[in-house]
C-alpha positions as CSV (number, residue, x, y, z in Angstrom):
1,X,-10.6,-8.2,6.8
2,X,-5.3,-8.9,6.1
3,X,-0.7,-5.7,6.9
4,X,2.5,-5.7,6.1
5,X,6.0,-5.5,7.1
6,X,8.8,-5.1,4.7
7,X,12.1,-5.0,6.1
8,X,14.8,-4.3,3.7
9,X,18.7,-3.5,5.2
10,X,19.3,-3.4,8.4
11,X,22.0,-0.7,9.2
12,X,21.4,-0.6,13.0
13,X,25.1,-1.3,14.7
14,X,25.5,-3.9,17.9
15,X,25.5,-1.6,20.4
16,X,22.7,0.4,19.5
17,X,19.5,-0.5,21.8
18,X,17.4,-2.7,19.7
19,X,14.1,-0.7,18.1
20,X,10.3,-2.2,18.7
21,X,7.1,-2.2,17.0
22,X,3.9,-3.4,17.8
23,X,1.6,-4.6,14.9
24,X,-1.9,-4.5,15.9
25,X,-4.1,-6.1,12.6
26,X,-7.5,-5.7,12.0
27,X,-8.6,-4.2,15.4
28,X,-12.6,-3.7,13.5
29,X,-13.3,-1.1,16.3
30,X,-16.5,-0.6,16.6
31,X,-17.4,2.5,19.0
32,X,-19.8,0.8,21.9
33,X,-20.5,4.4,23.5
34,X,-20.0,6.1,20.9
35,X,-22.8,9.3,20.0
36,X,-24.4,10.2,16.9
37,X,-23.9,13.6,15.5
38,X,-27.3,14.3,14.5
39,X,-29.5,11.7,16.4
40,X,-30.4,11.6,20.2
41,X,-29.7,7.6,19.9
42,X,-27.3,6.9,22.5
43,X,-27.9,3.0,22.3
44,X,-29.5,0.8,24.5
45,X,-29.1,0.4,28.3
46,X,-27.1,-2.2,29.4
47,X,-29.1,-3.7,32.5
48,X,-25.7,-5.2,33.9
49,X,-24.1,-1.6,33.9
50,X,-26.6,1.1,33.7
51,X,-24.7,2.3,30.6
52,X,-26.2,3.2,26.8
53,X,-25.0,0.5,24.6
54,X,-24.9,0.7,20.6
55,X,-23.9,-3.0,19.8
56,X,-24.7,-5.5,17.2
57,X,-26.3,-9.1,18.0
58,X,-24.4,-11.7,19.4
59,X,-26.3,-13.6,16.0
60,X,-24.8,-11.7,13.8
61,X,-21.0,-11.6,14.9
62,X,-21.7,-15.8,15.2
63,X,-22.1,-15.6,11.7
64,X,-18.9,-13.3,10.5
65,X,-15.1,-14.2,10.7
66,X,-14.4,-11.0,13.3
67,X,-16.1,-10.3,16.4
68,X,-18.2,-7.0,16.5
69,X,-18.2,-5.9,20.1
70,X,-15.8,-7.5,22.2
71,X,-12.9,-6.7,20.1
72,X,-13.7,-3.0,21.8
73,X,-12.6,-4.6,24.9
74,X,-9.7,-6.6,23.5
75,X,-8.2,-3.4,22.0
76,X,-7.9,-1.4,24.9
77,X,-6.4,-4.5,27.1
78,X,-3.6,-5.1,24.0
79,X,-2.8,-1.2,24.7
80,X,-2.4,-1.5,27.8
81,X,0.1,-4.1,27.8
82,X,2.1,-2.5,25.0
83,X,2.4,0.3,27.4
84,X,3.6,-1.8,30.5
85,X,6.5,-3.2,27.4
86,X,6.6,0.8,26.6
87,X,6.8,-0.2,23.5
88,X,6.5,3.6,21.5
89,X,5.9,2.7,17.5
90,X,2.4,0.8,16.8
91,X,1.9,0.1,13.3
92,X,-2.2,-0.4,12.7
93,X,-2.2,-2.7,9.0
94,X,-6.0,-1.7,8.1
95,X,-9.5,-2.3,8.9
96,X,-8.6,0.1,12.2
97,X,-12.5,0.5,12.1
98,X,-15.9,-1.9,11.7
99,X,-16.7,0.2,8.2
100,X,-14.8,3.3,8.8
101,X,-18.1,5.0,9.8
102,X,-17.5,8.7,10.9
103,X,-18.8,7.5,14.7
104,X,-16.3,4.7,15.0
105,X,-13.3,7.4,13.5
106,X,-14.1,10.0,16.5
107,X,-14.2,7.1,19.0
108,X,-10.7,5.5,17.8
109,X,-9.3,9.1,17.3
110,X,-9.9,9.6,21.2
111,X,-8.3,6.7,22.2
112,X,-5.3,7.2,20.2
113,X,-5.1,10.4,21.2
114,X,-4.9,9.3,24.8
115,X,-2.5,6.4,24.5
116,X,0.0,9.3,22.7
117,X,-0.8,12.3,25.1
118,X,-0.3,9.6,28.6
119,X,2.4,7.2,27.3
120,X,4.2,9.3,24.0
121,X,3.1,6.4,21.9
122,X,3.1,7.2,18.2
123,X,0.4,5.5,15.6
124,X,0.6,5.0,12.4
125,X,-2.1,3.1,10.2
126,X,-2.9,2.3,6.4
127,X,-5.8,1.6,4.9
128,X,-7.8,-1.6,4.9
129,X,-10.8,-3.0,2.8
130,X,-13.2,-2.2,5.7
131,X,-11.6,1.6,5.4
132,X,-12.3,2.6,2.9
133,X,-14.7,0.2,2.0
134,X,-14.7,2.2,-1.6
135,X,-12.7,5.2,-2.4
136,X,-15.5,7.7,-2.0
137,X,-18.1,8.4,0.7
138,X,-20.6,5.9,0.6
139,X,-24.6,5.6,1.7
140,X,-24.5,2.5,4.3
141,X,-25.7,0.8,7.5
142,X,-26.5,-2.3,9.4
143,X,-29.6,-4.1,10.2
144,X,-28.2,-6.3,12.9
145,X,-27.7,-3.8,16.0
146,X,-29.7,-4.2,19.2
147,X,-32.9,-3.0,19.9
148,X,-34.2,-2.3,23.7
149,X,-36.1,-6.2,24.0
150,X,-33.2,-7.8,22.3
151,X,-34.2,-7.9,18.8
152,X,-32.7,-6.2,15.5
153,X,-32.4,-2.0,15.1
154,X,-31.4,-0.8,11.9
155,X,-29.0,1.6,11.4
156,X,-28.3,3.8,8.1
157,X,-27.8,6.5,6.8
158,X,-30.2,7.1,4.3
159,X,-33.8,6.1,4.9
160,X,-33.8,4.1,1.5
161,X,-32.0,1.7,2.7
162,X,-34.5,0.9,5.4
163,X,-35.6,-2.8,4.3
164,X,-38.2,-2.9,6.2
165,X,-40.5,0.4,6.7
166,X,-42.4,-1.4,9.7
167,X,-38.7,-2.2,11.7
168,X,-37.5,-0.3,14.3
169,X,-34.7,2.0,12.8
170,X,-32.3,5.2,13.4
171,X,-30.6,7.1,10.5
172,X,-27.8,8.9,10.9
173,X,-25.5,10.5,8.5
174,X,-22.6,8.9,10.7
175,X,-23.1,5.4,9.8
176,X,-22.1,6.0,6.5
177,X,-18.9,4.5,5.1
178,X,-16.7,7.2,4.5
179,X,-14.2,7.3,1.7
180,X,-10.2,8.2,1.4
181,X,-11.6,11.9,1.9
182,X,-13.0,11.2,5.3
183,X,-10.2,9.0,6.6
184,X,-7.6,11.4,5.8
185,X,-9.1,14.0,7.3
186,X,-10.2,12.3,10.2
187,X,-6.7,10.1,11.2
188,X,-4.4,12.5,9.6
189,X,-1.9,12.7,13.0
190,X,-1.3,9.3,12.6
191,X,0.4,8.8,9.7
192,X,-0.8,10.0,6.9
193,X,-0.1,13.5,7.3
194,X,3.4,14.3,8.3
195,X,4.2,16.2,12.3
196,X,6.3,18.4,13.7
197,X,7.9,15.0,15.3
198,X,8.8,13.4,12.1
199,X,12.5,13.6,10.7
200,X,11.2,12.7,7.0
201,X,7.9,12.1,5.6
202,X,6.7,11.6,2.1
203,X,4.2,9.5,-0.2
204,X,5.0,7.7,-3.3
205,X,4.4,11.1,-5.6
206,X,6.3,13.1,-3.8
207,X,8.9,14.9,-5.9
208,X,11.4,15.5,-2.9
209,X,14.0,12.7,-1.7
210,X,15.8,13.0,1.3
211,X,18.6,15.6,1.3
212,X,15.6,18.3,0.2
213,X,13.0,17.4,2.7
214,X,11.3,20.2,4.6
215,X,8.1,19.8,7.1
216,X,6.2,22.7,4.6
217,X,6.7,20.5,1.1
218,X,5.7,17.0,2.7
219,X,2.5,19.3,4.5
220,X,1.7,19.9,0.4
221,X,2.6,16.6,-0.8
222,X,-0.2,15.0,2.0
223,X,-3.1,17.2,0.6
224,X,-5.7,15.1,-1.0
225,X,-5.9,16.1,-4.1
226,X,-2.0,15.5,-4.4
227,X,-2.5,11.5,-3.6
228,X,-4.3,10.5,-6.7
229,X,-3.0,8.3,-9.6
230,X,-5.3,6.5,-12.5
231,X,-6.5,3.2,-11.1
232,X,-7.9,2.7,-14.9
233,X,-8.2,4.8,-17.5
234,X,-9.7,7.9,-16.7
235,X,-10.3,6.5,-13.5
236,X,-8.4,8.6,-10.5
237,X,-8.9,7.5,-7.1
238,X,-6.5,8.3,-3.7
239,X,-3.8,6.6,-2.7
240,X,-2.8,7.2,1.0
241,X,0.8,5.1,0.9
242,X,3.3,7.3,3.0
243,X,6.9,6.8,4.7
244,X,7.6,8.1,7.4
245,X,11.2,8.9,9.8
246,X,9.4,8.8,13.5
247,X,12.6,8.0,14.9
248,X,16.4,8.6,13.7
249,X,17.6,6.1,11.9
250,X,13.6,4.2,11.3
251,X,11.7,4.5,7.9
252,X,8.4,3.1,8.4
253,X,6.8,2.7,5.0
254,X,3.0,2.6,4.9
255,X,1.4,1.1,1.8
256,X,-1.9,1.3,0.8
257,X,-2.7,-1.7,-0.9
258,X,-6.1,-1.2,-2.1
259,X,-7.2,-1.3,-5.3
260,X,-10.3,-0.2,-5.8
261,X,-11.3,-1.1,-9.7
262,X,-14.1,0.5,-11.8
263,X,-17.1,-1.9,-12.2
264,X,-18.1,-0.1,-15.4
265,X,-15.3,1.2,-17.5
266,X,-18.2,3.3,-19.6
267,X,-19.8,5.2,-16.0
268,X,-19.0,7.7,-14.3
269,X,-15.7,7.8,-12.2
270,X,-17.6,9.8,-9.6
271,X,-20.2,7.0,-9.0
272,X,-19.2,5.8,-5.4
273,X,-21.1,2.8,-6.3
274,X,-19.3,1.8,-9.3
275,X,-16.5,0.2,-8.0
276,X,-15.2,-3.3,-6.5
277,X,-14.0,-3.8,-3.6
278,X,-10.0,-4.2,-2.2
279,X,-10.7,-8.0,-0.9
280,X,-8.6,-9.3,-3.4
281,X,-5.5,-8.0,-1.9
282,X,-2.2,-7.6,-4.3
283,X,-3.1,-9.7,-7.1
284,X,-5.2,-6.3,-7.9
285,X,-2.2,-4.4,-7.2
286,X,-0.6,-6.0,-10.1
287,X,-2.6,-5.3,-12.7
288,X,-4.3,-1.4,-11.9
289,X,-1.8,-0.3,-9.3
290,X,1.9,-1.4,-10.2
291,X,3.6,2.1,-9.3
292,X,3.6,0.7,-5.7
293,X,6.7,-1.5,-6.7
294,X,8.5,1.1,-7.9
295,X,8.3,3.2,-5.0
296,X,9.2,0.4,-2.8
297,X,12.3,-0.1,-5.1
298,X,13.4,3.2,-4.7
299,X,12.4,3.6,-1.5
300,X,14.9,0.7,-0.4
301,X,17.3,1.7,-2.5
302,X,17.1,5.2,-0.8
303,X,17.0,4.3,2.6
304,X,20.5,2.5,2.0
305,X,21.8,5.2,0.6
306,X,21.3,7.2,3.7
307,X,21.8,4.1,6.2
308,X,18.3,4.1,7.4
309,X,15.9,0.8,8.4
310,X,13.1,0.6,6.3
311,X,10.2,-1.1,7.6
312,X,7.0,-0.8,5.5
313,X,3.6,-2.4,6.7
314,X,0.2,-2.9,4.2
315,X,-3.1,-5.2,5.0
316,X,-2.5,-7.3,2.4
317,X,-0.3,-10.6,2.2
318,X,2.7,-10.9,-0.5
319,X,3.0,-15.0,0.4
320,X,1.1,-18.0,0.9
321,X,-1.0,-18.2,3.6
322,X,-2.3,-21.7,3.5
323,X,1.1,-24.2,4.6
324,X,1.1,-25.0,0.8
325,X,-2.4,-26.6,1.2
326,X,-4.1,-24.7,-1.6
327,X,-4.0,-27.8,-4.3
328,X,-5.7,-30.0,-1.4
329,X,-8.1,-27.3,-0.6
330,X,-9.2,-27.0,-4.1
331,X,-9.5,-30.0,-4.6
332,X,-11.7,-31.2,-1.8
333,X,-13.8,-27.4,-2.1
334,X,-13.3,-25.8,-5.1
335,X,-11.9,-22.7,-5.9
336,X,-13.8,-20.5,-4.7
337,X,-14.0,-21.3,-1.0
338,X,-11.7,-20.6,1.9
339,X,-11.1,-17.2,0.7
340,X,-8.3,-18.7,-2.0
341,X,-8.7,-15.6,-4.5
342,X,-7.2,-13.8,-1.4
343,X,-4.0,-16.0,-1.7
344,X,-1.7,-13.6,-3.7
345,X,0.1,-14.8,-7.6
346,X,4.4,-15.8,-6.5
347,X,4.5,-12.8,-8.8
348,X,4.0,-10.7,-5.6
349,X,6.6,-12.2,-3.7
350,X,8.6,-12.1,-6.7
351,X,8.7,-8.2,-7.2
352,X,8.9,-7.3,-3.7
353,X,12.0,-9.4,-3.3
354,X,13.7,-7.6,-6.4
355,X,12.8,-4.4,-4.8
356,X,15.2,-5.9,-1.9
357,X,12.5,-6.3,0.8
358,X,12.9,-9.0,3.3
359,X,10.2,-9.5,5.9
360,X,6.7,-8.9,5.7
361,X,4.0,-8.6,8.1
362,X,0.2,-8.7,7.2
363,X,-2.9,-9.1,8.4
364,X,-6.4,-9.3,6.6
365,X,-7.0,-12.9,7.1
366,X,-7.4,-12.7,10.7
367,X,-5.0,-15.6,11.1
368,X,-1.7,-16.2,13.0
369,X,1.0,-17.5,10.0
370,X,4.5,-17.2,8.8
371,X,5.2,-18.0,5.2
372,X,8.9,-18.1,4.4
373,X,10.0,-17.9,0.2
374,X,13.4,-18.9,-0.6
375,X,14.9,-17.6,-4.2
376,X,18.0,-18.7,-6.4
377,X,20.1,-15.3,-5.5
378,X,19.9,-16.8,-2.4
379,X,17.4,-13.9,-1.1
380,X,14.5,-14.8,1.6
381,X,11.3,-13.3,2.0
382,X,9.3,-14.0,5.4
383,X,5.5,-12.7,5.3
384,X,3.9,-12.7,8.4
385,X,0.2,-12.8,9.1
386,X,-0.7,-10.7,11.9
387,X,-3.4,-12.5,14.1
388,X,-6.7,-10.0,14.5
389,X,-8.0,-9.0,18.1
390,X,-11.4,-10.1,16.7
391,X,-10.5,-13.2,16.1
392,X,-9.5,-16.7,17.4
393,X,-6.4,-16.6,18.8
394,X,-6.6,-12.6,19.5
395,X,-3.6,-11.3,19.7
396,X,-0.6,-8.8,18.1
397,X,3.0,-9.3,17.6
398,X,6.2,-7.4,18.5
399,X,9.1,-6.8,15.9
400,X,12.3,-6.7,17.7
401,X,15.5,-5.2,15.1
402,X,18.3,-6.7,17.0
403,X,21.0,-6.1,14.5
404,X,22.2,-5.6,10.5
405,X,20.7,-9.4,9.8
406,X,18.8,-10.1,12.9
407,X,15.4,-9.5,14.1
408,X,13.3,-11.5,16.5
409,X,9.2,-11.4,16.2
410,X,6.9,-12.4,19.3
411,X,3.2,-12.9,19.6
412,X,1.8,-11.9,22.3
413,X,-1.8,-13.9,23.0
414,X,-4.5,-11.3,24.5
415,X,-6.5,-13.7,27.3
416,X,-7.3,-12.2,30.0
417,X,-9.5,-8.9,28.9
418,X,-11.3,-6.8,31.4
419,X,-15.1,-6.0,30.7
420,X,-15.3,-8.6,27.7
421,X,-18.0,-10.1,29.6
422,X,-20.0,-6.5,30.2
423,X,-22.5,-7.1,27.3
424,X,-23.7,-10.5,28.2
425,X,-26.7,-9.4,30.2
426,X,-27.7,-7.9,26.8
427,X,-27.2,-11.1,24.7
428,X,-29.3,-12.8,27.8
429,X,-32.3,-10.7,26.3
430,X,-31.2,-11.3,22.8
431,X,-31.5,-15.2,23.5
432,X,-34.8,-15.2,25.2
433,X,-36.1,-12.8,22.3
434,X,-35.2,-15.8,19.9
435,X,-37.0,-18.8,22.1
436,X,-39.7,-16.2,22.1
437,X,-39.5,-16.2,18.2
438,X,-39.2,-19.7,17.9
439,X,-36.3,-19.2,15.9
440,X,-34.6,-22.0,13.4
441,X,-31.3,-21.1,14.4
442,X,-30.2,-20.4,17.4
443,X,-26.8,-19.8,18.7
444,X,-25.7,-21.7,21.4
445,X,-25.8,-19.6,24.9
446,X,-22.7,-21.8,26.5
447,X,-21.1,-18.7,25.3
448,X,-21.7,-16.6,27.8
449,X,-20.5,-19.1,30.6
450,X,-16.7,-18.3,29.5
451,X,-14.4,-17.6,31.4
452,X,-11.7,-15.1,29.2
453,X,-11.8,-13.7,26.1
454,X,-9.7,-16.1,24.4
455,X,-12.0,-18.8,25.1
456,X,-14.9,-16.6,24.3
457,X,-13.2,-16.3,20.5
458,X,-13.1,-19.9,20.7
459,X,-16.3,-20.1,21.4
460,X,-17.4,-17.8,18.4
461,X,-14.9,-19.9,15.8
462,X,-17.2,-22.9,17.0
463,X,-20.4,-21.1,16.4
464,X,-18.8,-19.8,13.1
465,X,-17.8,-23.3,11.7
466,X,-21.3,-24.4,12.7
467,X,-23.3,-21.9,11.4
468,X,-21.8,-20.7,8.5
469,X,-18.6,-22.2,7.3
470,X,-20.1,-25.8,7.3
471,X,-23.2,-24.6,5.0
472,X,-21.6,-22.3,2.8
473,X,-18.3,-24.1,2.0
474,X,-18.2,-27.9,2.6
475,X,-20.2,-30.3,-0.1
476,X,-22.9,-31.4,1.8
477,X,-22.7,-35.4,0.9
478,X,-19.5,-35.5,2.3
479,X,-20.3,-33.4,5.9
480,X,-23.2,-35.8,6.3
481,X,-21.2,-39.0,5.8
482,X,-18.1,-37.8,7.7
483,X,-20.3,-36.4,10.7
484,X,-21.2,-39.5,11.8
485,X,-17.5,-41.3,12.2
486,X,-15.5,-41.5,15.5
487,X,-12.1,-41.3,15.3
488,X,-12.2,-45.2,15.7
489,X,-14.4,-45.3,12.4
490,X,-11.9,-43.3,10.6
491,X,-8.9,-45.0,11.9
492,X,-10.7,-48.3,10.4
493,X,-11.6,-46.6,6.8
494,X,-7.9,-45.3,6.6
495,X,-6.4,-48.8,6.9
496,X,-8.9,-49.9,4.0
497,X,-8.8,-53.6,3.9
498,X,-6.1,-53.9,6.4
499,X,-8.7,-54.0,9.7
500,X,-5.5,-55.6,12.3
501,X,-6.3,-52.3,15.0
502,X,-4.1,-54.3,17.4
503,X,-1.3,-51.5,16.9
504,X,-3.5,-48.6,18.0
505,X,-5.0,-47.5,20.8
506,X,-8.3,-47.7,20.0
507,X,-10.3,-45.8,23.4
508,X,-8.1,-42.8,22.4
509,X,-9.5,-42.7,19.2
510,X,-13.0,-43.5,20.4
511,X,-12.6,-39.7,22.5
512,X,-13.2,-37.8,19.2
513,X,-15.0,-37.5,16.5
514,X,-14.7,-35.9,12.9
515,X,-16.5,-32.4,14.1
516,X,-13.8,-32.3,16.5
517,X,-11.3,-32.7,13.6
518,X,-12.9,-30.2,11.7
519,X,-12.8,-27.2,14.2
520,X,-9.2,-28.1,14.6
521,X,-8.6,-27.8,11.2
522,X,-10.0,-24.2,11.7
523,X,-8.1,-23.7,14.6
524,X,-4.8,-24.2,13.2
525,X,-6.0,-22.0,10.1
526,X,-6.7,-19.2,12.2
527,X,-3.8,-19.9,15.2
528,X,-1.2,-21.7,13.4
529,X,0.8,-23.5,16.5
530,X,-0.3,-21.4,19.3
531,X,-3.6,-23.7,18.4
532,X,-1.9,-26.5,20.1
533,X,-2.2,-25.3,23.6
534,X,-6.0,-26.0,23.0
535,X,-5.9,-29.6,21.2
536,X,-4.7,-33.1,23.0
537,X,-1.5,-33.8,22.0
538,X,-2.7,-37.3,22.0
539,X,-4.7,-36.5,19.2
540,X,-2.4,-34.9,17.2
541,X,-0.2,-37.8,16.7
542,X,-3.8,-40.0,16.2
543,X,-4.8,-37.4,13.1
544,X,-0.6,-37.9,11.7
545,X,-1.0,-41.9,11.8
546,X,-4.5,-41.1,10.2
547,X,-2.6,-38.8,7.2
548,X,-0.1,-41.3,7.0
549,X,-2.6,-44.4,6.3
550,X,-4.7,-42.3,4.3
551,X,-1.8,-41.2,2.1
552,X,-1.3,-44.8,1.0
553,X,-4.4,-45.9,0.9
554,X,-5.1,-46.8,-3.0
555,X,-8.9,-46.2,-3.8
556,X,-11.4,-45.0,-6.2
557,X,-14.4,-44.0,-3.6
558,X,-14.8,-40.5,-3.4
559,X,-15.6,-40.3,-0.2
560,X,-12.1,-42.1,1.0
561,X,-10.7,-39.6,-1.3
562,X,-11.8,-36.4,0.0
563,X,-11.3,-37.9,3.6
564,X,-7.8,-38.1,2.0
565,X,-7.5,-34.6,1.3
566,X,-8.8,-33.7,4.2
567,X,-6.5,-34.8,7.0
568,X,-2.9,-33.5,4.0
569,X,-5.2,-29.8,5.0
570,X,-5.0,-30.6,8.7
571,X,-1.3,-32.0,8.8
572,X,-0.3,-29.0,6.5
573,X,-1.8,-26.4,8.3
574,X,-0.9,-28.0,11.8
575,X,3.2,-28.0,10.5
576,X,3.5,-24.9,9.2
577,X,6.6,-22.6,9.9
578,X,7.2,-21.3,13.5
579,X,4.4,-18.7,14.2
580,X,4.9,-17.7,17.8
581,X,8.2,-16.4,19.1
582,X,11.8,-16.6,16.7
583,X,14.3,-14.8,15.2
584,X,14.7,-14.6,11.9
585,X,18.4,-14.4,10.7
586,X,19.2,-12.8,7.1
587,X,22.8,-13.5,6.7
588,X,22.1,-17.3,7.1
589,X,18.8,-17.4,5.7
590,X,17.3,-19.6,8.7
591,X,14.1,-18.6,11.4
592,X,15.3,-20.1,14.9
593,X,12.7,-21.2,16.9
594,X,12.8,-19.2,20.9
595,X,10.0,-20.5,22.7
């Protein structure tokens, strides 16, 4: 599932017009009429349109942090309005595709290729952990697509992985995930092959700086088999990181930041299977993949030299992503819940700011942030967490380089999305296929009375607290005690044996209850402040005098405790750094607040 954006010396003068980019973050397309190359499967026909359909179950996307299907809608509307802004540069961070399955790579390639060819956009994408999912081609599939009566199709690409021998299922050599091979070779004209358009291109092993360039050497240096460095020790994998000059004056720097480590240092280095996976982020970049530093060092160093603006973009995150919450977090859930081995070591932040980087955009986390780092040489590193169109809030954001030290960043929210209701008639079928099942869990179908996509993500972060989050990552003891208090009941517990409620007004805390608390909590993790335009305001100031009372309160039950912890999460993660629309000024080492 997180890209980033390293900015590292402005040299663009005052009265040149200000350059844009559009960061679009973990788009996890997934190819809706999309055709297999070696199967008559076309998918399943949508009743509501007459059209062949291959699309997963609205269960199974209830039950994962991105949307599967919708997100297909969502993309094209985002490109569409980054065309009205004719906006020209869009950076894509990683997981550009569900698995980067050769189906979903010819369906994204098309559209690409006709957002360049109508507006003269250029794309440029890196890797994620979704693709590659490994470094090498590898045997795959899903059991949750639809079949015609609204039931579960699998989908693979080798007939072994078929779980069940009596379930309907389709293989296909295109579901497979492909590897660094496949990618390259499939998105090559965007990015990670250099054009005819490009005033400089290279990748970190290219032996060619600047003043020596030539289209015919960087066409060498972007062969596979010159991209590959020892991940461990007798261990070579790809790495696609390139730079890139689409436009005089801009150096867009591309890193790869997987890692992909050996399982078993004794097996074979061929073995697709015998490797982790990139989930981790940089912390894995430390230790198996340090050159990346380097190259960013002198990559910086060079693009001063020659008076260009760097600006590099990976999937991974270099700061905190969590307001500072992550003691609190531990504390109340361990540590290994709410994805903390994704937060990266300060030794991230600390080498990317001596390599004289500045801003940082990311996504992965599928979450709307800004994390700002501060050091004693009075540098200032800004990461910012690009918000996923498959997730609550969908959205992207727009860099603007105003100046030497100034740059402003906007998030544009993605509402209103045409068709993102076309696949309900199918979910209709899904529904009643459950009932007919008499099914333990069913998701809830209010979902498909929404009215816009935005609510429909907000739908699907409700269904995803419910039906997984709660279960998998909150102690159980403490979900069934808190699950039954009102806002009045907590208001009372936080005051311990103070019970004067004359001060408050209590009917405003009767409104809510602690459920409702806890998909805000998730709402700010995921939105940051836009989340604000869908809580009460009222209640925001109710859950502050709760933190407040709570953070005085003096107890030894438990329970009070982790109720404790619990609103310092929400009043972190609800006061965060501005995440919307600011400029970020280098030369005073401040981020001004615009809208």
């Amino acid at each position: 599932m997180f890209s980033i954006l390293f900015l590292s010396h402005f040299v663009i003068s005052a009265q040149q017009k200000p350059v844009q980019i559009a960061f679009l973050a973990d788009v996890h397309f997934q190819d809706l009429y999309g055709e297999f190359s070696d199967s008559d499967f076309k998918g399943i026909e949508n009743p509501g349109t007459g059209k062949k359909t291959i699309l997963r179950t609205m269960d199974s996307q209830l039950h994962s942090t991105r949307i599967f299907n919708e997100n297909h809608f969502a993309f094209l509307a985002a490109l569409d309005d980054i065309a009205k802004r004719k906006i020209k540069i869009i950076a894509l961070p990683g997981d550009f595709t569900d698995d980067g399955q050769a189906y979903n790579l010819r369906g994204l390639k098309k559209i690409l290729d006709g957002y360049q060819e109508k507006y003269g956009m250029r794309f440029f994408i890196t890797t994620g952990n979704h693709d590659p999912v490994g470094p090498f081609l590898k045997q795959g599939g899903k059991s949750d697509f639809m079949d015609e009566n609204g039931g579960e199709l699998s989908i693979v690409s080798d007939e072994n992985l078929i779980k069940n021998k009596n379930s309907k299922s389709i293989v296909t050599k295109d579901i497979a995930m492909s590897g660094y091979l496949e990618i390259l070779n499939s998105m090559n004209d965007f990015g990670f092959a250099p054009s005819g358009k490009d005033i400089f291109w290279q990748t970190p092993f290219s032996k060619v700086l600047y003043e020596q360039f030539s289209f015919k050497n960087a066409l060498k240096d972007s062969e596979y088999q010159n991209r590959m460095y020892e991940v461990s020790s007798d261990f070579s994998v790809p790495d696609l990181s390139y730079m890139v000059e689409p436009t005089d004056g801009i150096w867009l720097m591309a890193i790869d930041g997987n890692t992909y480590i050996p399982k078993n240092i004794e097996g074979n280095p061929d073995d697709e299977n015998n490797y982790s996976g990139a989930s981790i982020g940089y912390n894995n970049v430390l230790s198996n993949k340090k050159h990346l530093f380097s190259w960013v060092e002198k990559m910086v160093n060079e693009a001063k030299k020659h008076n260009k603006t760097l600006i590099a973009f990976t999937h991974y995150p270099i700061l905190d992503f969590n307001d500072d919450a992550n003691s609190e977090i531990k504390q109340l859930l361990g540590n290994e819940k709410w994805q903390i081995d994704r937060v990266p070591n300060d030794e991230v932040a600390e080498l990317f700011a001596k390599a004289g980087l500045k801003l940082h955009f990311a996504g992965h986390m599928h979450i709307n942030d800004t994390g700002v780092k501060k050091f004693e040489n009075g540098k200032m590193l800004v990461n910012i967490q690009v918000p996923s169109l498959a997730a609550y809030i969908p959205g992207y954001k727009i860099l603007t380089v105003k100046s030497e030290d100034e740059c402003e960043v906007e998030t544009v929210s993605v509402k209103n999305v045409p068709r993102f209701d076309e696949l309900f008639p199918l979910y209709e079928k899904e529904s009643e296929n459950l009932k007919a099942k008499n099914s333990k869990e069913i998701w809830n179908k209010e979902i498909l009375k929404t009215k816009n996509y935005r609510d429909f993500t907000l739908f699907h972060l409700k269904e995803l607290v419910r039906l997984r989050f709660v279960p998998s990552d909150w102690p159980k003891d403490f979900i069934e005690k808190a699950s039954k208090l009102s806002g009045k009941d907590l208001l009372k517990l936080s005051l311990g044996n103070s019970k004067d409620l004359s001060k408050f007004n209590i009917k405003c805390f009767e409104k809510w209850k602690f459920e409702d608390a806890l998909l805000n909590l998730y709402q700010f993790q995921s939105a940051d402040e836009l989340a604000k335009k869908d809580i009460p305001k009222k209640r925001l100031s109710q859950y502050r005098i709760l933190e407040e009372n709570f953070k005085i309160l003096e107890t030894d039950d438990e329970f009070l405790n982790q109720l404790k912890l619990f609103f310092a999460i929400l009043e972190k993660l609800s006061t965060g750094d501005v995440a919307d629309h600011f400029k970020i000024d280098f030369k005073r080492g401040e981020i001004v607040k615009l809208k």
